[in-house]
C-alpha beads as a LAMMPS data file, in Angstrom:
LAMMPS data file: protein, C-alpha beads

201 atoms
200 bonds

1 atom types
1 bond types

-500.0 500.0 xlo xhi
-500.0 500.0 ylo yhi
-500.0 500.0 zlo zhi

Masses

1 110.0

Atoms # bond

1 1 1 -187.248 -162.696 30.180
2 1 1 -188.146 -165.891 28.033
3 1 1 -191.694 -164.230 27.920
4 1 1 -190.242 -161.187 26.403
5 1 1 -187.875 -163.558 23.839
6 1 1 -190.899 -165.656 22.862
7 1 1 -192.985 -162.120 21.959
8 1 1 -189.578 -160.498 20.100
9 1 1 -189.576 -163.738 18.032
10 1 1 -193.253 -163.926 17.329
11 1 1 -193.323 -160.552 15.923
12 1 1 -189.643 -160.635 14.320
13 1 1 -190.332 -164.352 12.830
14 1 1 -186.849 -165.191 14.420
15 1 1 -185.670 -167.446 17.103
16 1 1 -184.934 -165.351 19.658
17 1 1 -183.192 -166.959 22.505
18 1 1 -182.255 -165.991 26.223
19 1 1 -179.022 -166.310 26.919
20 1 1 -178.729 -168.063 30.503
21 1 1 -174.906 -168.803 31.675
22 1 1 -173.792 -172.941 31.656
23 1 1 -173.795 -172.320 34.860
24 1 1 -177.303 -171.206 35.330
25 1 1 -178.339 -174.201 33.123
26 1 1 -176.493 -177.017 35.476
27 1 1 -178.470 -175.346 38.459
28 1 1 -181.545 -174.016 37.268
29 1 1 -182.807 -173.619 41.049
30 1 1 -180.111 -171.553 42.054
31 1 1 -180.411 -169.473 38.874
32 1 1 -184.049 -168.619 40.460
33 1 1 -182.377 -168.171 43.926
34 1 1 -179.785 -165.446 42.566
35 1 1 -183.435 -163.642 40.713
36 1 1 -185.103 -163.734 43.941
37 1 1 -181.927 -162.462 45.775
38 1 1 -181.539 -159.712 43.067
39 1 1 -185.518 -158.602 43.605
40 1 1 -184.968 -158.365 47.488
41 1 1 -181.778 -156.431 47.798
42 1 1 -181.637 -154.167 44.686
43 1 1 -185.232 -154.318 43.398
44 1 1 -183.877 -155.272 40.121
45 1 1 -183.910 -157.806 37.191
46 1 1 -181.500 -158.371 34.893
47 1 1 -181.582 -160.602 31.178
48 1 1 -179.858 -160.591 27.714
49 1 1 -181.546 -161.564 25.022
50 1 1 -180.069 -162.777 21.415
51 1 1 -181.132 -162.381 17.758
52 1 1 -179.638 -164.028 14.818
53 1 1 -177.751 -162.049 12.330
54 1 1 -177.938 -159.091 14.812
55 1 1 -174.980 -156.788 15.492
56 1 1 -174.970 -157.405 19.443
57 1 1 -177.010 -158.675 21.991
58 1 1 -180.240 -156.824 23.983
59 1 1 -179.356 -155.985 27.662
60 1 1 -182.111 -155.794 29.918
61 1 1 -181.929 -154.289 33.566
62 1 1 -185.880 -153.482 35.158
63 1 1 -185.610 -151.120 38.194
64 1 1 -188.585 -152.373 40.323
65 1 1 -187.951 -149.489 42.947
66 1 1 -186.829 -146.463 40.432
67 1 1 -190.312 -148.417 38.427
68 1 1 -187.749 -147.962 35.222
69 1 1 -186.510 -150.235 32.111
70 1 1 -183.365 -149.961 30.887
71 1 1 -181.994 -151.407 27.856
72 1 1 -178.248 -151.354 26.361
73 1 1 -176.510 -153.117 23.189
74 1 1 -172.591 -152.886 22.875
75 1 1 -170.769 -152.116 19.750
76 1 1 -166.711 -152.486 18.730
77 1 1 -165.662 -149.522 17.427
78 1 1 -163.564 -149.500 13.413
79 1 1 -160.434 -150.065 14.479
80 1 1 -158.884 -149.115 11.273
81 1 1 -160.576 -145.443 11.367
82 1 1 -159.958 -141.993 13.644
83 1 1 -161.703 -141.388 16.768
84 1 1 -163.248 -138.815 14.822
85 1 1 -164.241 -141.683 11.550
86 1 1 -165.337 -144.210 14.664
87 1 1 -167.431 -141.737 15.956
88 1 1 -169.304 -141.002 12.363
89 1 1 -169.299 -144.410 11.462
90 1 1 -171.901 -144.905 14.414
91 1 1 -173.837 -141.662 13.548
92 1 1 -174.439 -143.539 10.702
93 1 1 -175.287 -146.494 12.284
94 1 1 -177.805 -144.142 14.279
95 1 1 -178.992 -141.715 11.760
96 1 1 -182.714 -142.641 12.275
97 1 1 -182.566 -143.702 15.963
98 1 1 -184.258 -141.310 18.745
99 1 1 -182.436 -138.417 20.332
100 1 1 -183.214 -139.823 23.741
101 1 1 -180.538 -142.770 23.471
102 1 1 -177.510 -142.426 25.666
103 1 1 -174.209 -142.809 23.912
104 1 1 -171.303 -144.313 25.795
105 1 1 -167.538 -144.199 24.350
106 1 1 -164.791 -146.123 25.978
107 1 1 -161.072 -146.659 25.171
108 1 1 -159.422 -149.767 25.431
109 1 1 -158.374 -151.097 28.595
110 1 1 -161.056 -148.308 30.385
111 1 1 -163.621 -149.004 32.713
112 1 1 -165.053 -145.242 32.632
113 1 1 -166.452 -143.470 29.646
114 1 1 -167.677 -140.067 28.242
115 1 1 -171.082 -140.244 27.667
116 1 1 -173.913 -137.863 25.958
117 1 1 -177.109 -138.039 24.390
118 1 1 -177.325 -139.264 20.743
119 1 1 -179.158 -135.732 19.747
120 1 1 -175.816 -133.745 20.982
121 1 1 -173.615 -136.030 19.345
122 1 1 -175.028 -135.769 16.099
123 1 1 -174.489 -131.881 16.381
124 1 1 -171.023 -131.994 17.650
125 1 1 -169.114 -135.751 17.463
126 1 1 -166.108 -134.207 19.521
127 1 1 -169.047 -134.834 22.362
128 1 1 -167.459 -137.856 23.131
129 1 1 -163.688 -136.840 22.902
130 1 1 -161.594 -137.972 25.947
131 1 1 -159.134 -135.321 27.902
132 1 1 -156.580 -137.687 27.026
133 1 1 -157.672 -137.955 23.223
134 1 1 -157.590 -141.921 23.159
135 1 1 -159.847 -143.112 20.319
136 1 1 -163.687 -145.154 21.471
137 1 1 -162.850 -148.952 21.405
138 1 1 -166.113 -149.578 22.129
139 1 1 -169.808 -148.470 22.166
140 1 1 -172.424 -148.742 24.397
141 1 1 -175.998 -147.544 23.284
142 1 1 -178.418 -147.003 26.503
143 1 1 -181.813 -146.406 26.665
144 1 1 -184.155 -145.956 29.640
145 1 1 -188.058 -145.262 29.701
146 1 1 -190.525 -145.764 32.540
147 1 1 -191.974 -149.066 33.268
148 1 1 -195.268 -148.222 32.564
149 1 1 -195.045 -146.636 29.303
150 1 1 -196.013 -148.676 26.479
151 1 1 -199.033 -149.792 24.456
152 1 1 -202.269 -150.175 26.839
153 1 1 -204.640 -153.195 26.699
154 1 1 -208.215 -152.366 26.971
155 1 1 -208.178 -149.205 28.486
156 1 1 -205.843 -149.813 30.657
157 1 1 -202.191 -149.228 31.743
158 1 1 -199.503 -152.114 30.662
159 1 1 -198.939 -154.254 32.897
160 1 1 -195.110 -155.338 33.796
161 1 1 -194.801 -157.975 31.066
162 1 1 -196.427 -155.439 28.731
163 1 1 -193.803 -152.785 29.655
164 1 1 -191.240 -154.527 29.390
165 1 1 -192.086 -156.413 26.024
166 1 1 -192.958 -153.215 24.482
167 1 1 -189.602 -151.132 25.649
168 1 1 -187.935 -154.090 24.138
169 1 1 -189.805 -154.188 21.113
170 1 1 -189.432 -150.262 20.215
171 1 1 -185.526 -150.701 20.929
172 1 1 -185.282 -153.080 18.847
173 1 1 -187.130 -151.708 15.698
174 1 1 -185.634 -148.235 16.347
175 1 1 -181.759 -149.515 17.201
176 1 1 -180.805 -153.122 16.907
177 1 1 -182.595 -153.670 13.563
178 1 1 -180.768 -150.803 11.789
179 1 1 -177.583 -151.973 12.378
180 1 1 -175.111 -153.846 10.646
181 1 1 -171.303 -154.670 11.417
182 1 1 -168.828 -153.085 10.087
183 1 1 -166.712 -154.688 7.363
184 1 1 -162.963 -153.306 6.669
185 1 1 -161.850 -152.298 3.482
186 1 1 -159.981 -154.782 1.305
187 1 1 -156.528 -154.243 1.309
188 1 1 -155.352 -152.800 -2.072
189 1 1 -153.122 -154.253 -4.124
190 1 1 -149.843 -152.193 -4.776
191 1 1 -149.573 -149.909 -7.922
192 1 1 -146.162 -151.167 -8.441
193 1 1 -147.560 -154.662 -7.934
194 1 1 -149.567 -154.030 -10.962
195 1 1 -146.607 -151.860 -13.103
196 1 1 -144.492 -154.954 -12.282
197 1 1 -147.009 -157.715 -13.560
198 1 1 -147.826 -155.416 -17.039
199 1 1 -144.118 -155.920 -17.635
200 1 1 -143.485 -159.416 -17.360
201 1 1 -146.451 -160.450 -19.342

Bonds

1 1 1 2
2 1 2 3
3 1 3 4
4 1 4 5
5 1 5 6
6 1 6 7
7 1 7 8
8 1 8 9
9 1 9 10
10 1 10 11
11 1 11 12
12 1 12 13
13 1 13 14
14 1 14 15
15 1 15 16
16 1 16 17
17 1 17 18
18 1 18 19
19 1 19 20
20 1 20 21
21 1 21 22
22 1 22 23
23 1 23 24
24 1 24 25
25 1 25 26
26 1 26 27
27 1 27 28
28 1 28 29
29 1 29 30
30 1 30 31
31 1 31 32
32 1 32 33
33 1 33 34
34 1 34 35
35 1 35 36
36 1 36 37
37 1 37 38
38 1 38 39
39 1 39 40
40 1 40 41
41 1 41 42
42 1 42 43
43 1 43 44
44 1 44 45
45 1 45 46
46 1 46 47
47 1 47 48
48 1 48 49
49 1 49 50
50 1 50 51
51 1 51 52
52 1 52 53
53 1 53 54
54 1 54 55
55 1 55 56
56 1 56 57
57 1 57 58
58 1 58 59
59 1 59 60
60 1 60 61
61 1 61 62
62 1 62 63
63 1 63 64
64 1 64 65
65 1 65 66
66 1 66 67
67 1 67 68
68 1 68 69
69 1 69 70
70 1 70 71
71 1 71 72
72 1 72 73
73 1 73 74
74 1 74 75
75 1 75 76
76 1 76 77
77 1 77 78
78 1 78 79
79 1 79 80
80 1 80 81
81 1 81 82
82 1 82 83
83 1 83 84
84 1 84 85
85 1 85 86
86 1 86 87
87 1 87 88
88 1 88 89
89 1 89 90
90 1 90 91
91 1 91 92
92 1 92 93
93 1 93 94
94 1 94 95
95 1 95 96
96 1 96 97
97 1 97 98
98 1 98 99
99 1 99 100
100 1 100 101
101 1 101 102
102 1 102 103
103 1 103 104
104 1 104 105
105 1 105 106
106 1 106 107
107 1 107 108
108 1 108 109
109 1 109 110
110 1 110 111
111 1 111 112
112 1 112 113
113 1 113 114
114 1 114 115
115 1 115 116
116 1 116 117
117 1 117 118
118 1 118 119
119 1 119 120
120 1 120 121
121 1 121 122
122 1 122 123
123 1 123 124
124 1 124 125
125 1 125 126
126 1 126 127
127 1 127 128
128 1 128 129
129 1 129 130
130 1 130 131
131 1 131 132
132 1 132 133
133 1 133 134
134 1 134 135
135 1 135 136
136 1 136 137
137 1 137 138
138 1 138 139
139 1 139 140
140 1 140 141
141 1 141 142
142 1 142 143
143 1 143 144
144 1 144 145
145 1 145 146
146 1 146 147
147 1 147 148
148 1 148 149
149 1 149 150
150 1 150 151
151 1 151 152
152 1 152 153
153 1 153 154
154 1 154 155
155 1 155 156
156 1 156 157
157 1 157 158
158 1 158 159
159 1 159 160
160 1 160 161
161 1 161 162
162 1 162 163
163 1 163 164
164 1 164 165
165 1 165 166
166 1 166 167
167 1 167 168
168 1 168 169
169 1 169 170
170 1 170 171
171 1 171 172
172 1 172 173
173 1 173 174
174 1 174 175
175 1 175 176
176 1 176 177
177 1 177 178
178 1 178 179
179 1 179 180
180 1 180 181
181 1 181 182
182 1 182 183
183 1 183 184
184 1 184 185
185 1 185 186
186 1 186 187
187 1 187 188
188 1 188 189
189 1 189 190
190 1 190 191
191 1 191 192
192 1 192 193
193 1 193 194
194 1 194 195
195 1 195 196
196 1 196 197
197 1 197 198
198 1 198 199
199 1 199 200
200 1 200 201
């Protein structure tokens, strides 16, 4: 994964950094162990990687054995706005992003989520509506593509490295990038507050 951070920075001009626990950093050799471990008994690899002045970070899970690159970044939802509002305000967020991402909405507290693909929840937000009607907390954004897809190198098919730095790459300019937190409103001062002041001056 620092291969893929170093290429992300080169072409975003930022210092992108992989995050790697404190643990991890105290044993670096048993930070390789637990990737080696992961390889042989799930076929997986896992990484997050960070961008300044981002909204969240990149999640990065490579599926060796289903040969298959998924990526995920996790939003708060408003807290100050309906599930209805929370659910627009990331529409918004979204509103040039593929159809193809995978939209996850989870309340407080929950573990489980409803889910659906951004392209249905821009035609109908109530998509993502629990039975119970609790509003999203939370976000997640998903997005999977094969491992080999991506940009070719002479002729020929990516390689792993190239697969994965170009999956990261298009998430990033067709997600992350467009995204900004969200800021509450100001609270408003009081028109009494105001009727009061006129009078005393």
């Amino acid at each position: 994964m620092g291969y893929v951070a170093l290429c992300l920075g080169e072409e975003t001009g930022a210092d992108v950094m992989e995050w790697i626990s404190s643990a991890d950093k105290r044993e670096p050799d048993q930070r390789t162990s637990n990737f080696v471990e992961s390889l042989c008994e799930t076929g997986t690899l896992t990484g997050e990687l960070r961008v300044p002045d981002t909204i969240a970070a990149i999640e990065i899970v490579v599926d060796l054995r289903a040969q298959q690159i998924e990526l995920a970044l996790e939003v708060d939802a408003p807290s100050d706005m309906t599930a209805r509002g929370r659910v627009g305000w990331l529409k918004r967020q979204l509103r040039d992003a593929p159809g193809d991402l995978t939209i996850e909405a989870y309340a407080k507290w929950s573990q489980t989520c409803t889910s659906a693909l951004l392209a249905k929840v821009k035609d109908d937000s109530t998509i993502l509506q629990r039975e119970d009607r609790k509003a999203p907390d939370r976000f997640r954004i998903v997005w999977r593509s094969d491992l080999r897809q991506g940009r070719t190198t002479r002729g020929r098919k990516p390689g792993f490295a190239h697969s994965v730095t170009a999956a990261v790459e298009r998430f990033y300019h067709d997600v992350l990038q467009e995204m900004t937190p969200y800021q509450k409103k100001a609270p408003k001062l009081s028109v009494s507050a105001l009727v009061d002041d006129t009078e005393m001056s």
